[in-house]
N, C-alpha and C positions, 0 to 999 in steps of 0.2 A: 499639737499633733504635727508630729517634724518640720516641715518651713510652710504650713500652711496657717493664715489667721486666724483668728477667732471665728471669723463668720464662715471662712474658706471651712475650715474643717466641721463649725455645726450643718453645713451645707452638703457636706461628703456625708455625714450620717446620717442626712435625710435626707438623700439620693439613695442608700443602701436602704434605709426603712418603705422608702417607698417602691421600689424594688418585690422587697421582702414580704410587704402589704399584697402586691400583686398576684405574685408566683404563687401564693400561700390560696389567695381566695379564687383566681382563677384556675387553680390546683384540682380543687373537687368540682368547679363544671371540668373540664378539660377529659375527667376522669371517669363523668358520669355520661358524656359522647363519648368517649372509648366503650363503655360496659352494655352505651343501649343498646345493642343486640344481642347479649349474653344475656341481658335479665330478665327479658321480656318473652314473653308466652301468645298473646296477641295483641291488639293496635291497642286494649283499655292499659295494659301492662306498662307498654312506652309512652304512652299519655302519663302514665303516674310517676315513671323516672323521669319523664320532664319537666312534669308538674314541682318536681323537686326546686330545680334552677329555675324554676321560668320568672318569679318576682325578681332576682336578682342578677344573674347574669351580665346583663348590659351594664350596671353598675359596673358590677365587679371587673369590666374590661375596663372603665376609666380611667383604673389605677394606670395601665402601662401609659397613656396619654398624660399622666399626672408625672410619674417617673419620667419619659421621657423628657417634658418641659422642662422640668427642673435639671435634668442634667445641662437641656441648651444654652438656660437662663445662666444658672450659676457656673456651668465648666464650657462654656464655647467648642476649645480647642478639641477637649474631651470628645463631644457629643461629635463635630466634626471626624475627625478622625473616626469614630465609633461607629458613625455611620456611614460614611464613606471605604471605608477597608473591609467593612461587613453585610457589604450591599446586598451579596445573593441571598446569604440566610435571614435577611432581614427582609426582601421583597417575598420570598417563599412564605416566611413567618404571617405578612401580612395578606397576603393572600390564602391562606390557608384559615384567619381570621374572618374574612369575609368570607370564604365559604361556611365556617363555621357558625355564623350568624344567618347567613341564607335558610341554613339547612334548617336552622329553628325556627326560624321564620314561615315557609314554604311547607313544610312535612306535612301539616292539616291543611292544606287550602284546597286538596282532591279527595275524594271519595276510594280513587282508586289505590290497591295496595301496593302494587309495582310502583306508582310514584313514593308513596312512603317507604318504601323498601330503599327504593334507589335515594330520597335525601338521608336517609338512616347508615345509608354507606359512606353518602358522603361527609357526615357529619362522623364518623369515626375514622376515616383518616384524617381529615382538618382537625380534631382534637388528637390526634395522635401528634402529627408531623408541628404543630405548632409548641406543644414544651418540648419537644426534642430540636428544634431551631432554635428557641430559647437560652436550653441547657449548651448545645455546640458553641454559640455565640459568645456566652460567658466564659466559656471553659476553653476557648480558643483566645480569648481577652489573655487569661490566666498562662496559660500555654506559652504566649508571644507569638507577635507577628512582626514582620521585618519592617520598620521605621524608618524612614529619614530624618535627619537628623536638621535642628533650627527651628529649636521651637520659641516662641510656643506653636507653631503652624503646624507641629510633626505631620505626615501623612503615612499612611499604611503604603506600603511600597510593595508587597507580597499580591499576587493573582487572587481572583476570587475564589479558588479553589484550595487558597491555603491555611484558610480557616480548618480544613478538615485534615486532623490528627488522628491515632489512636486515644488520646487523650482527651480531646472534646468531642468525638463520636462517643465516648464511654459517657462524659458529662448529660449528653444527648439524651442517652437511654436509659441515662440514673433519674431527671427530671420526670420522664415517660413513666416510668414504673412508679415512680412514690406519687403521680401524677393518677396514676390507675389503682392505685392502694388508696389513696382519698378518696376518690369517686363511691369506690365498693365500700368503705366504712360510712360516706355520708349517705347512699345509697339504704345502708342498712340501717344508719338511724331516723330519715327519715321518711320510710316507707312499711308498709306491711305487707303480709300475705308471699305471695311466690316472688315478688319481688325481692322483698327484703331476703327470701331464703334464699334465692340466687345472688344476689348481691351476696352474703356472707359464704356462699362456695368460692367465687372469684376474692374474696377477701383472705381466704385462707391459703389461697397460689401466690395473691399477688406479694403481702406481705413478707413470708421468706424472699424474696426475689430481691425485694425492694431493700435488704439485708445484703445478697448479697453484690447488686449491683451497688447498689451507696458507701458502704461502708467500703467498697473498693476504692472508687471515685475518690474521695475524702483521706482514707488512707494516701493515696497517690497524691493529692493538692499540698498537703502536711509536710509530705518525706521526697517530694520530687521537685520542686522548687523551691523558692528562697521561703527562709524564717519566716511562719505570719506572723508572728513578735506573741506575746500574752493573747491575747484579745482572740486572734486566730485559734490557738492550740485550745483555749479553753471553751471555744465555739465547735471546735473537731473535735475534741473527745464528748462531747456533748450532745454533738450530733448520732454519732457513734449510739452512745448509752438511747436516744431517741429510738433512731433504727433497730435498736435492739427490742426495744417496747413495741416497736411495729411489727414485728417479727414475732413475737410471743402473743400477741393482740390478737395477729391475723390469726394464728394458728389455733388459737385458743376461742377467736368468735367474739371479740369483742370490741365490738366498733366504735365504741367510746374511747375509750384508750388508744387503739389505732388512731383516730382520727387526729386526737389531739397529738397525739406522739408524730407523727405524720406532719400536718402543719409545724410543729417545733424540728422535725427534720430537713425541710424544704427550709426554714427560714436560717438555719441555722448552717445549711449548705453553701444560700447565698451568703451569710456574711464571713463566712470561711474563703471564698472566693474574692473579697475586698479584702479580709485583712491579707490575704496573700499578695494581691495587687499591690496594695496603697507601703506609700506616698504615689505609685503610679495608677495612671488609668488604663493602658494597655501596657503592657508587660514586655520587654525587646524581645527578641527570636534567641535562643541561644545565647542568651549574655547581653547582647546588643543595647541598642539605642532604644530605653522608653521612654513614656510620655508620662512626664512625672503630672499630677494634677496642682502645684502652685504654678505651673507655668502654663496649664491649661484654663485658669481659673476667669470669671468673670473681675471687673473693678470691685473697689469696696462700695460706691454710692450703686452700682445695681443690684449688690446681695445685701444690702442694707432697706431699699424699695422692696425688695421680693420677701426679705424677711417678715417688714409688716403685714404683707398681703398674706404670706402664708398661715400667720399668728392667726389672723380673723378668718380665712375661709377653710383651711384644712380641718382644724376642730368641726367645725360645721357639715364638712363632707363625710366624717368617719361618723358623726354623729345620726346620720341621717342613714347609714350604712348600717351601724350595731340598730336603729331602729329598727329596718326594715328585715333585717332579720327578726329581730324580734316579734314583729308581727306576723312573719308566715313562720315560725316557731314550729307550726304540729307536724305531726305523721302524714301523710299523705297517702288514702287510700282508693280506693275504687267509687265509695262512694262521693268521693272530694272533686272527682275528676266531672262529674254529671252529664248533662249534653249539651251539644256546643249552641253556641252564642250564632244565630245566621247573622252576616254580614250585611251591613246596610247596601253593597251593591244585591246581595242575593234577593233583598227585602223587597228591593226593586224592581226584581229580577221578576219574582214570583207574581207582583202588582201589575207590570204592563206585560204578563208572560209571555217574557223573553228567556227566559232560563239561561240569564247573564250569571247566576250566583248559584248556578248546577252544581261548578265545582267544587265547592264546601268551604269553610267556614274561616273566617277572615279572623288573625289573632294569634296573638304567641303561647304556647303554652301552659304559659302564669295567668291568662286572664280566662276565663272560663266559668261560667255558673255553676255553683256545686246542684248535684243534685237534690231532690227533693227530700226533706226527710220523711219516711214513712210514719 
């Protein structure tokens, strides 16, 4: 792969997969905070769209801790640069992470509605603003930013504020939508009742949409910058024929199809966005000065350490990933969601009645007792 090694280059395509791992599974939570106030009718309602994510989630943020290492490990210069030039959207992004886990956290631990209302808000802008920092970030990579030159140390020489194009603000909103076109199709597969029928009304908006923000984005990656060589163009027409599935999915009610057309859009976005970059990792401004990634790259005796390590623990982490879904597998319904677990402060609460554990119920939404069966 042009002047990079052997290990340099299997290194770049499992930078890109793990990338792609992410965007993809953190995709439909991201999408299913954006939708929980659209789906839900009262407080058993957004217990059941939570109950969707609530076994998985914290996983599934792993991944960008897992991408991001591997970029440090294997491309130094890379990751330098990458996060240094795109400071703002990156602290936003992570801040909007932690709110986003706050809010899943927090939302049951009061009784009262106002509290769940207000983390319910705040939990749909932090999944909103978080893949749309995402998509800017990437799509600002893609775009170019102004480099100095002498590498491998390149640095971003552009203000924090020039990340933000017509270009990667569209990148922004194309993540956001097929981000909220997931949510509503997993929404709809793994719930019932008014749930799931609201979920398939936002399923039906969001899908066209997500047609025609994407298929714009991608059109414009293809035909506005440089060659992606093979590999790219047959990733962009690909993605295209995807968004098109998502697009007659939504319309047509069918969140199966959606969903998976959806993930194969998102992933196939990202690596339209590598092969466009690569052999560089940030792209010049206007022609300019990039950072090609053999001259970003780690030595060959640390991608050679990092290689073995990855051999044995990666397999083991996605493994344990396709388990866990596989075991919370069902539908989620009203009966699933039961009554809550009190909190061993509240336990205590009630024992020396002190009505320490008044406020309700300690625990994330995945963990909870099913109800009884009749």
């Amino acid at each position: 792969m042009s002047d990079l090694t052997v290990l340099q280059s299997i290194w770049f395509v499992l930078v890109v997969g793990l990338w792609v791992l992410y965007l993809v599974l953190e995709g439909f939570d991201f999408g299913v905070g954006m939708l929980l106030r659209r789906v839900r009718a009262d407080h058993a309602d957004r217990r059941v769209a939570l109950h969707t994510i609530g076994p998985t989630w914290a996983a599934n943020e792993v991944w960008v801790v897992v991408a991001v290492v591997a970029m440090f490990g294997a491309f130094p210069g890379w990751y330098a640069a990458w996060s240094s030039g795109l400071y703002l959207p990156l602290a936003v992004v992570l801040l909007a992470l932690i709110a986003r886990n706050a809010s899943i956290e927090l939302m049951g631990k009061r009784e009262s509605e106002a509290w769940r209302r207000g983390w319910e808000r705040m939990l749909a802008v932090a999944s909103t603003v978080a893949p749309f920092c995402w998509g800017l970030m990437w799509s600002a990579v893609v775009h170019g930013l102004v480099l100095g030159a002498g590498a491998p140390s390149s640095q971003v020489l552009d203000g924090p504020f020039a990340v933000f194009s017509v270009y990667s603000v569209l990148g922004g909103l194309a993540l956001v939508v097929l981000c909220r076109t997931l949510g509503a199709a997993f929404l709809a597969l793994r719930t019932d009742g008014a749930v799931r029928d609201a979920a398939s009304r936002q399923l039906r908006v969001a899908g066209p949409l997500a047609v025609a923000v994407g298929g714009g984005l991608v059109g414009w990656t293809v035909l506005g910058f440089d060659a992606p060589g093979v590999v790219g163009w047959i990733a962009a027409v690909c993605c295209i024929g995807a968004l098109a599935l998502v697009g007659g999915a939504g319309i047509g009610r069918r969140p199966g199809v959606a969903f998976a057309a959806g993930c194969s859009a998102i992933a196939l976005l990202v690596v339209t966005w590598f092969a466009v970059l690569f052999p560089a990792g940030i792209a010049g401004a206007d022609g300019g000065h990039a950072l090609l990634l053999s001259d970003a790259a780690a030595g060959s005796y640390s991608l050679a350490l990092m290689t073995g390590l990855v051999v044995i623990l990666l397999p083991l982490l996605i493994g344990l990933q396709a388990w866990s879904y596989w075991l919370f597998r069902h539908r989620i319904t009203r009966a699933d969601v039961g009554e809550r677990v009190p909190s061993p402060v509240e336990l205590v609460g009630r024992v020396v009645g002190s009505g320490a554990g008044s406020g309700g119920p300690v625990g994330g939404p995945g963990f909870r007792r099913r109800a009884e069966e009749p």
